[in-house]
MISE-640414 format. One line per 10 residues: number of its first residue (from 1); their letters; for each residue x, y, z of N, C-alpha, C, O, CB. Coordinates in nm, 2 decimals, decimal comma. Glycine has a CB too. Layout:
N
NUM	a	X/Y/Z/X/Y/Z/X/Y/Z/X/Y/Z/X/Y/Z; ...
//
This chain:
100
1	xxxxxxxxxx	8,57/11,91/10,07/8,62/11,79/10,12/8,77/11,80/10,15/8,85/11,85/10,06/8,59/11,67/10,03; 8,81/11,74/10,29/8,95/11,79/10,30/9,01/11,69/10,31/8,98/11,60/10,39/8,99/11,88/10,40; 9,14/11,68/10,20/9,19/11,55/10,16/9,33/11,54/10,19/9,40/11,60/10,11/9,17/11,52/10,00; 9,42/11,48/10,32/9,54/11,44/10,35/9,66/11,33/10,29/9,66/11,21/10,28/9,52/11,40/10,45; 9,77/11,41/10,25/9,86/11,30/10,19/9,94/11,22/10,29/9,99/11,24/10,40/9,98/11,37/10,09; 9,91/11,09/10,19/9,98/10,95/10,28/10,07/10,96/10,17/10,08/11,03/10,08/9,89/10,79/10,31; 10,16/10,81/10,22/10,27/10,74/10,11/10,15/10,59/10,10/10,08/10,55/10,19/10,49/10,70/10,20; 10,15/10,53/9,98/10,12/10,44/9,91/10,22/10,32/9,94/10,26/10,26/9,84/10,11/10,49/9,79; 10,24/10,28/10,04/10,39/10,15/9,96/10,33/10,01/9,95/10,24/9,97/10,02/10,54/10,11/10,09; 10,37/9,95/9,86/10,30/9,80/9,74/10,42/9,76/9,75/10,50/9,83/9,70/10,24/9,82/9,54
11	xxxxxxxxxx	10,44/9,69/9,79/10,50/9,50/9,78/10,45/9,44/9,66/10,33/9,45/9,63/10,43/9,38/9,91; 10,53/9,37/9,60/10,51/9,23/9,56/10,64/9,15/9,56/10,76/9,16/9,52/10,44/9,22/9,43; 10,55/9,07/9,61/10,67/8,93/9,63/10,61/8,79/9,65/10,49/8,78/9,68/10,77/8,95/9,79; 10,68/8,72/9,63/10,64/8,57/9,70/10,51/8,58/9,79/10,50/8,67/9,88/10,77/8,49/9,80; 10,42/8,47/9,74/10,35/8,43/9,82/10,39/8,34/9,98/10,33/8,36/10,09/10,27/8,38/9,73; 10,47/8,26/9,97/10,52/8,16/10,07/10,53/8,32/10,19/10,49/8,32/10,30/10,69/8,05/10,02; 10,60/8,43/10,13/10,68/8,49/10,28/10,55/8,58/10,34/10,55/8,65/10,45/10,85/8,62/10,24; 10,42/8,56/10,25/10,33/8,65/10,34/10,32/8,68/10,49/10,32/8,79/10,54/10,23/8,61/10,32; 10,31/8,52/10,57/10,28/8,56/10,72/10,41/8,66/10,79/10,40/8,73/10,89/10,26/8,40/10,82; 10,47/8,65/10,74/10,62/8,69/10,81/10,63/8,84/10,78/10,67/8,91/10,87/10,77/8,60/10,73
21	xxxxxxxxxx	10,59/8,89/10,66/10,57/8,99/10,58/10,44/9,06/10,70/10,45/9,18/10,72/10,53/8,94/10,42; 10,37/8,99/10,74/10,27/9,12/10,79/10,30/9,09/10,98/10,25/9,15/11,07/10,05/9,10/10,72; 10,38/9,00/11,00/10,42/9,04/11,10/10,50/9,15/11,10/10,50/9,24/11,19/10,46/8,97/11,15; 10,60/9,12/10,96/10,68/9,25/11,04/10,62/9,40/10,95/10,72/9,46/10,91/10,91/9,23/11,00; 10,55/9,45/10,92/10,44/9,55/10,88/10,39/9,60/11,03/10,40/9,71/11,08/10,31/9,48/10,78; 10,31/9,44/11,09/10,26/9,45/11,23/10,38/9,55/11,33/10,36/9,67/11,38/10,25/9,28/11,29; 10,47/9,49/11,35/10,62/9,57/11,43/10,61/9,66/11,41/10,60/9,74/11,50/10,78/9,56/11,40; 10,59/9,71/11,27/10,74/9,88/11,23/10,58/9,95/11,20/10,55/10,02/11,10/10,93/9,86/11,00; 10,48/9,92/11,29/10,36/10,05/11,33/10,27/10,11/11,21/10,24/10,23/11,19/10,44/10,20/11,38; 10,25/9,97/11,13/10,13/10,08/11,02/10,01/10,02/11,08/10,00/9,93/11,17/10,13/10,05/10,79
31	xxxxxxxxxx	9,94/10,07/11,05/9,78/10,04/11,11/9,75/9,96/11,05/9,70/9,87/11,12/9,67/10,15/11,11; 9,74/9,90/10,90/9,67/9,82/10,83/9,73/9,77/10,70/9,83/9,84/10,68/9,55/9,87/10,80; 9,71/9,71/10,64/9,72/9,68/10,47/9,59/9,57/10,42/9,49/9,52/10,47/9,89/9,60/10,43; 9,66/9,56/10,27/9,57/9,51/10,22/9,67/9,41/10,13/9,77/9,44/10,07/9,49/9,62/10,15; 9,59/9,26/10,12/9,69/9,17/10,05/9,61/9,08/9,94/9,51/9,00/9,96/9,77/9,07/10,15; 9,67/9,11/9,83/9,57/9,04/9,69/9,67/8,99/9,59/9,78/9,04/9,57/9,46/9,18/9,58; 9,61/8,84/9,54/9,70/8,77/9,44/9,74/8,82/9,30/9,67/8,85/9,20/9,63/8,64/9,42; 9,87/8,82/9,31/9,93/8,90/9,22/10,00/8,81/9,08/10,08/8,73/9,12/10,05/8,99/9,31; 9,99/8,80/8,95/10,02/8,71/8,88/10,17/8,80/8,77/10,20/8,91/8,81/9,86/8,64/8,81; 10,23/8,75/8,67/10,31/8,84/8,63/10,47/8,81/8,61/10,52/8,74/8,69/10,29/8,92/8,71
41	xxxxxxxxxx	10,53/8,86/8,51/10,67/8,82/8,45/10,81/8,97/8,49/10,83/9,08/8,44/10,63/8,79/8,25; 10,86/8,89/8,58/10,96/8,97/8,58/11,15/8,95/8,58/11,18/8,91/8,47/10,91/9,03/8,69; 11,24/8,96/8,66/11,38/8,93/8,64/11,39/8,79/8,69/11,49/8,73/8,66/11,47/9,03/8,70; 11,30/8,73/8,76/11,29/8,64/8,81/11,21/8,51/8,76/11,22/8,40/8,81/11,27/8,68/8,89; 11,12/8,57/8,63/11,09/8,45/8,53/10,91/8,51/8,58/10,87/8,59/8,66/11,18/8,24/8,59; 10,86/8,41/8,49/10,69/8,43/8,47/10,62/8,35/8,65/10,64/8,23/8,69/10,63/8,31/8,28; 10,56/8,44/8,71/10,49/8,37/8,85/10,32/8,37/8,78/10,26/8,47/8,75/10,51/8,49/9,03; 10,30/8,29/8,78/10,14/8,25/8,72/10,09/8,18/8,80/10,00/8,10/8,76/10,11/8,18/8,58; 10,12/8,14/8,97/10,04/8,11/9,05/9,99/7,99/9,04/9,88/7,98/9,10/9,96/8,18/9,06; 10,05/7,87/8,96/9,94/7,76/8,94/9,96/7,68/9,05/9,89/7,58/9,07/9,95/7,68/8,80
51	xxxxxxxxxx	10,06/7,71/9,12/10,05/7,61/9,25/10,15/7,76/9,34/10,24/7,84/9,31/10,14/7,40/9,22; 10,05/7,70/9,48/10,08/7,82/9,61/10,25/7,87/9,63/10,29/7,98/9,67/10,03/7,73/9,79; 10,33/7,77/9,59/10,48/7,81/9,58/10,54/7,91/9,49/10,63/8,00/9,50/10,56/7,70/9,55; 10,44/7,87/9,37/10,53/7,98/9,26/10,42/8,09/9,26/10,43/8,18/9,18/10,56/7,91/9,07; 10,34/8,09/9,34/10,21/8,26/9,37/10,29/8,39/9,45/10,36/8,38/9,54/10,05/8,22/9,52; 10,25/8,50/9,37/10,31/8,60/9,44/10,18/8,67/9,50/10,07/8,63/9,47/10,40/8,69/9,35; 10,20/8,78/9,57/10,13/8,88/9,65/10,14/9,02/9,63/10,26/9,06/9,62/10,15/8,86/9,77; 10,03/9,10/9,62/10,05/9,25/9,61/10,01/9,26/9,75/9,91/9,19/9,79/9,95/9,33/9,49; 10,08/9,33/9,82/10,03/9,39/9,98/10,03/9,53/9,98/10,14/9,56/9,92/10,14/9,35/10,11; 9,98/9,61/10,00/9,94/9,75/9,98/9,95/9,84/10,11/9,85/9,84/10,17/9,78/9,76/9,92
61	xxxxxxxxxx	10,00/9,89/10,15/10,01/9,97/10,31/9,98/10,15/10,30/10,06/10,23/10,26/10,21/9,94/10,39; 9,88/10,20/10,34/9,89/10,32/10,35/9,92/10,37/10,50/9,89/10,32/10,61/9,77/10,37/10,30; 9,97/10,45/10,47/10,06/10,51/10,60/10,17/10,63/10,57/10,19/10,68/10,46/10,16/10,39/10,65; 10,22/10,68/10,69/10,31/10,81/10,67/10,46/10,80/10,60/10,52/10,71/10,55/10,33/10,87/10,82; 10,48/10,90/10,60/10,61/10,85/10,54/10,75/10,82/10,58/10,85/10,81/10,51/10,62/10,92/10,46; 10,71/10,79/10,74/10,80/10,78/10,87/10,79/10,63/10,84/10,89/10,57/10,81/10,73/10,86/11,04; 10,69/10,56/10,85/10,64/10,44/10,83/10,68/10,36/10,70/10,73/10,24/10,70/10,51/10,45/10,85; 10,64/10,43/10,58/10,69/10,41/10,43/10,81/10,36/10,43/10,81/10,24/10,41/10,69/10,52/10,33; 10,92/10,41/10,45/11,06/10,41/10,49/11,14/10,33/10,58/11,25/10,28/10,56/11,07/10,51/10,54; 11,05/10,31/10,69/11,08/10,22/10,77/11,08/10,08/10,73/11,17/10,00/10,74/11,02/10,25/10,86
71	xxxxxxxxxx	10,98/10,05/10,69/10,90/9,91/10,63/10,99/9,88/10,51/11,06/9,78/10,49/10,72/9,94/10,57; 10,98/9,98/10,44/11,09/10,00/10,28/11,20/9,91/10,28/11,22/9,80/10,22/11,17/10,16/10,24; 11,31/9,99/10,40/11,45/9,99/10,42/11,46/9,82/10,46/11,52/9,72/10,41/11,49/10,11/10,54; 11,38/9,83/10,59/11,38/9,68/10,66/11,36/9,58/10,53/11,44/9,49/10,51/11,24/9,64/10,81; 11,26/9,60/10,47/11,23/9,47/10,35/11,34/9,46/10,25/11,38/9,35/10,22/11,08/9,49/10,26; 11,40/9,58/10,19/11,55/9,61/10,11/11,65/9,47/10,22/11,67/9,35/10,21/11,62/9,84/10,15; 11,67/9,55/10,29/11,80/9,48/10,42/11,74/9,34/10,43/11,83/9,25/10,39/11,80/9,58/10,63; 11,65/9,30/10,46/11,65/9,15/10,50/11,57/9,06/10,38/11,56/8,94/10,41/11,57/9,14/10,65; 11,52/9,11/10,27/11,43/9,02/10,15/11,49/9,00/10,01/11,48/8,90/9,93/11,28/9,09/10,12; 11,57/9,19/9,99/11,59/9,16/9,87/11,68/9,05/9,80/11,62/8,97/9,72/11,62/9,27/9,83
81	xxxxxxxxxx	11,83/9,02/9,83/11,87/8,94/9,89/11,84/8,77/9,81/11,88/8,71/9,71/11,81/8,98/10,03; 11,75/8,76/9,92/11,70/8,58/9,87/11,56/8,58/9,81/11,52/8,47/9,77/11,69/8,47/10,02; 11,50/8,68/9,80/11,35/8,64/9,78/11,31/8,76/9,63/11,40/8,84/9,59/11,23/8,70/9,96; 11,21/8,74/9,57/11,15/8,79/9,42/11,06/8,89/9,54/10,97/8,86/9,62/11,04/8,64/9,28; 11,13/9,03/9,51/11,01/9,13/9,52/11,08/9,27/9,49/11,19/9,30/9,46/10,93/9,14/9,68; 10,96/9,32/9,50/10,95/9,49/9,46/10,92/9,59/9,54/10,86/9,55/9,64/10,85/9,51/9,36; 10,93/9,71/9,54/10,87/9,79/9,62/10,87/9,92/9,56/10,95/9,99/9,49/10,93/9,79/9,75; 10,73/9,94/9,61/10,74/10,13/9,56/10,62/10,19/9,63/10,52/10,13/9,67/10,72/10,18/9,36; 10,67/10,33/9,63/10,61/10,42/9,65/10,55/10,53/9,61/10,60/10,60/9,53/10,64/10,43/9,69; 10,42/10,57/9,67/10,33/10,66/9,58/10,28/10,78/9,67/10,30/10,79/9,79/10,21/10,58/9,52
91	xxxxxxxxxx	10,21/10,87/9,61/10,21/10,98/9,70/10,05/10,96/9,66/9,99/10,95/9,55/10,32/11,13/9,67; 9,99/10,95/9,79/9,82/10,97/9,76/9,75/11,05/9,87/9,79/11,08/9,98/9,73/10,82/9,75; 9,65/11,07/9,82/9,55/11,16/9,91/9,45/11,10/9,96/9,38/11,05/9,87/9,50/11,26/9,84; 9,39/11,08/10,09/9,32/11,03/10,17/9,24/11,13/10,22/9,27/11,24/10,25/9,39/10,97/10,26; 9,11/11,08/10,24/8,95/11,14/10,33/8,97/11,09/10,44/8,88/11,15/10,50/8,78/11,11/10,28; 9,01/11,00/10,53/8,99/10,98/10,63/9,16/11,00/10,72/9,22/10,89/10,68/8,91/10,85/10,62; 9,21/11,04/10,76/9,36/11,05/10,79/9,38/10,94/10,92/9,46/10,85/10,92/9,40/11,23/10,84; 9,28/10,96/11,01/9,31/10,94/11,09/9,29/10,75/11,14/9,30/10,68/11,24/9,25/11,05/11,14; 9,27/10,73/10,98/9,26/10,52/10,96/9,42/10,53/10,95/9,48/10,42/10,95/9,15/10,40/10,76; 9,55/10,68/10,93/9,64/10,60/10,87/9,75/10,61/10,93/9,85/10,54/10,89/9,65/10,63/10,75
//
């Protein structure tokens, strides 16, 4: 089985900035992601989601690492700033290359 390395990059941040968030994903050319409710305590105090304002989001993007970077940098430059999030990156291996 022949298995291709992607970059992994995971968001979390506010739930409110989602739509805006996968437009600009949409722009800067990844093919897809994935977005699931993320609960959790960090520099920014405890987000437990009990109402849609204080909900955060895990968004998950597999893609190259031309793309990883791109997405990375832009969300650094225009989110970190004013908004609660995170970012990182992972190195994984994919069976299908050509979804990424």
């Amino acid at each position: 089985m022949l298995r291709h390395t992607r970059k992994l990059l995971t968001v979390i941040t506010e739930a409110a900035l989602e739509s805006t968030l996968v437009r600009d994903i949409d722009r800067l050319h990844a093919h897809g992601y994935t977005i699931t409710d993320a609960r959790g305590k960090g520099s920014r105090g405890t987000r437990n989601a009990g109402w849609e304002a204080s909900g955060n989001i895990r968004i998950e993007v597999v893609c190259d690492t031309a793309t990883a970077e791109n997405i990375s940098t832009y969300f650094q430059e225009k989110y970190y700033d004013d908004y609660a999030m995170i970012l990182f990156v992972s190195d994984i291996e994919v069976l299908r290359p050509e979804k990424f």
